[in-house]
C-alpha positions as CSV (number, residue, x, y, z in Angstrom):
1,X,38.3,12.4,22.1
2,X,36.4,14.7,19.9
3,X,36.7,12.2,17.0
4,X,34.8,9.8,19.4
5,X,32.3,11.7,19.9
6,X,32.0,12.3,16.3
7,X,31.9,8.4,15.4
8,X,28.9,7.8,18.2
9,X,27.0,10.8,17.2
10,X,27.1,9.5,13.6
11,X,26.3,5.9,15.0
12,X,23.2,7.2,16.5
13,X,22.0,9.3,13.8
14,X,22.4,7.0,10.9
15,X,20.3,4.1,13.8
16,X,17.8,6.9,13.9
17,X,17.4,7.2,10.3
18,X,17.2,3.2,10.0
19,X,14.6,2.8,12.5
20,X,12.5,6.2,10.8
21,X,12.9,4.1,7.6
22,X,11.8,1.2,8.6
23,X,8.9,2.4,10.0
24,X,7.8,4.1,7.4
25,X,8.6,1.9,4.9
26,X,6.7,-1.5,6.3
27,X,2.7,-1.9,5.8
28,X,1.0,-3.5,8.5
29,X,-1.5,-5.3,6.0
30,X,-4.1,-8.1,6.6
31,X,-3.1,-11.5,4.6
32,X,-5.5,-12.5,2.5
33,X,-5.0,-16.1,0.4
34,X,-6.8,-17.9,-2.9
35,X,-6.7,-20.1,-5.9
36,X,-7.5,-18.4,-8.2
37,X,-9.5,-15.9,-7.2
38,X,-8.8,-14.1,-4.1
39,X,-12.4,-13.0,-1.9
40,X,-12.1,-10.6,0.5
41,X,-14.6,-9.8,3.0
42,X,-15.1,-5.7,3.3
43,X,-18.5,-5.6,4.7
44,X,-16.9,-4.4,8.0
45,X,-15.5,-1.1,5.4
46,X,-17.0,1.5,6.3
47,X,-17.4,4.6,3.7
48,X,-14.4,7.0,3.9
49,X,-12.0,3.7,4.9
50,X,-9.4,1.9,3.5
51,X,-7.0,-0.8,4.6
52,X,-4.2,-2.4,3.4
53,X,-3.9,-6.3,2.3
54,X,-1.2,-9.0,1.5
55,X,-1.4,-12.0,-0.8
56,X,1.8,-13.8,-1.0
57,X,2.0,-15.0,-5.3
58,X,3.5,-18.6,-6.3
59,X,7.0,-17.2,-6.5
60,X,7.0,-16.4,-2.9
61,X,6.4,-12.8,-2.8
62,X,4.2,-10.2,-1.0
63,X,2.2,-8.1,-3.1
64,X,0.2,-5.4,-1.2
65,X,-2.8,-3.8,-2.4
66,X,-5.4,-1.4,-0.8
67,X,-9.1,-1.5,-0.6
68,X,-11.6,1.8,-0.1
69,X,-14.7,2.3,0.3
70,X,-15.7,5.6,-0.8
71,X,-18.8,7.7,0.3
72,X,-20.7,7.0,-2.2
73,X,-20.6,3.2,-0.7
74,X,-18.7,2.2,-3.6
75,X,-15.0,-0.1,-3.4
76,X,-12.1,1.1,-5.1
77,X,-8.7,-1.3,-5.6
78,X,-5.2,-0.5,-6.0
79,X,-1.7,-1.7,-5.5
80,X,0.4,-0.8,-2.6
81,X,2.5,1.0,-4.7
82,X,3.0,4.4,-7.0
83,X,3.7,3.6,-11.1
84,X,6.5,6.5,-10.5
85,X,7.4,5.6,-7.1
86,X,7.4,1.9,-6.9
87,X,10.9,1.3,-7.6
88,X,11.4,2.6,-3.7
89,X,8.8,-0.2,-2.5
90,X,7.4,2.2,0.4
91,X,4.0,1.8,-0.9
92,X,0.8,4.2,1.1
93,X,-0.1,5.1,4.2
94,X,-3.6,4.7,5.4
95,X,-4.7,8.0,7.2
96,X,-8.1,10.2,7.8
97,X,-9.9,8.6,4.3
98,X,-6.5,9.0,2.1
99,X,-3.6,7.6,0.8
100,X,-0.5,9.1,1.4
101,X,2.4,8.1,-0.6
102,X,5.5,7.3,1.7
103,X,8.1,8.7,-0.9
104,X,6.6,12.2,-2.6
105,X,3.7,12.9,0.0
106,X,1.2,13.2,-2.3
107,X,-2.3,12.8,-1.0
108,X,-5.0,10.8,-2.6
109,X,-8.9,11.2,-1.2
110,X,-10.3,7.6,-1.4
111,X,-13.0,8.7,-4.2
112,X,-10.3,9.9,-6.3
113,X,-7.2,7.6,-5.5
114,X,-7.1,6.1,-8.9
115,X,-6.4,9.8,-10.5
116,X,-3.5,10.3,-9.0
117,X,-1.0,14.2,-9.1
118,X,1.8,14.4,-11.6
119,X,3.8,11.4,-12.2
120,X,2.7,9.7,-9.2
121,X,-0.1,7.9,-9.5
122,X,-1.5,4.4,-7.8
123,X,-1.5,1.5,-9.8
124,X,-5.1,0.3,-10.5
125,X,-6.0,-3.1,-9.6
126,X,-9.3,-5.0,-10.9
127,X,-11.6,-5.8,-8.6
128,X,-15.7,-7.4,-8.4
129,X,-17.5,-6.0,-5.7
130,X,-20.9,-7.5,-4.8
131,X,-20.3,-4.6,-1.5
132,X,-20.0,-7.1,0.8
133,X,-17.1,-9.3,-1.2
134,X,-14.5,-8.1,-3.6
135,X,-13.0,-10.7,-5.7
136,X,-9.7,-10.2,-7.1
137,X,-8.0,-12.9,-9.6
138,X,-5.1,-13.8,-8.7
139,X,-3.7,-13.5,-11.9
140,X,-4.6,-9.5,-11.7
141,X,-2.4,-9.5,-8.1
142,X,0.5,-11.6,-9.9
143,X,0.3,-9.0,-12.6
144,X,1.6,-6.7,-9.8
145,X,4.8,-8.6,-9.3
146,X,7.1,-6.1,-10.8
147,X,5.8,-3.6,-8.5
148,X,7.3,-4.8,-5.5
């Protein structure tokens, strides 16, 4: 009887893990597509903001990357993704003007979330910013592709 109780108990728990994971390991991102040059609209951004995007590279696969707009008005790029962290493909959270990354915690204001703390730092993504459209190449986003 006990050992019954033992096996549900672990049933639950490890379900309970698997839904925390998921959670927190998914993105809800915007999709965003292009040729060869991938325009995003940001004039909605507001200074302090970021969100999170998705553009889906000629081999099939979603590459995430995050676009803030500072206070000083200014857009900043990066990839969904840590260089030290990456290999766990949990990527940032999006929360009160900073990234949070979902594996060591670390937080990153949006004016300085190219600098990164320690090893883990986000992995820079060019970018042209006229402030209302950023243009990314989509070469720059396939360059990602290792990172996810």
């Amino acid at each position: 009887m006990r050992s019954k109780k033992l096996k549900i108990l672990g049933g639950l728990i490890l379900a309970a893990g698997a839904a925390f994971l998921l959670f927190t390991a998914t993105s809800d991102c915007t999709t965003v597509n292009g040729g060869g040059d991938v325009a995003v609209n940001v004039s909605e951004l507001r200074p302090g903001s970021a969100r999170l995007f998705c553009y889906t590279d000629s081999a099939g696969k979603r590459l995430r990357f995050v676009l803030a707009r500072g206070d000083d008005g200014k857009v900043g790029s990066v990839f969904d993704a840590c260089r030290q962290c990456f290999t766990f493909h949990r990527g940032y959270r999006v929360v009160g003007g900073e990234l949070i990354c979902r594996v060591c915690g670390n937080h990153y204001p949006i004016a300085h979330m190219t600098e990164g703390k320690a090893s883990c730092i986000p992995a820079s993504l060019a970018h042209e910013d006229d402030s209302r459209i950023v243009h990314i190449k989509a070469t720059d986003l396939e360059a990602g592709h290792a990172l996810f």
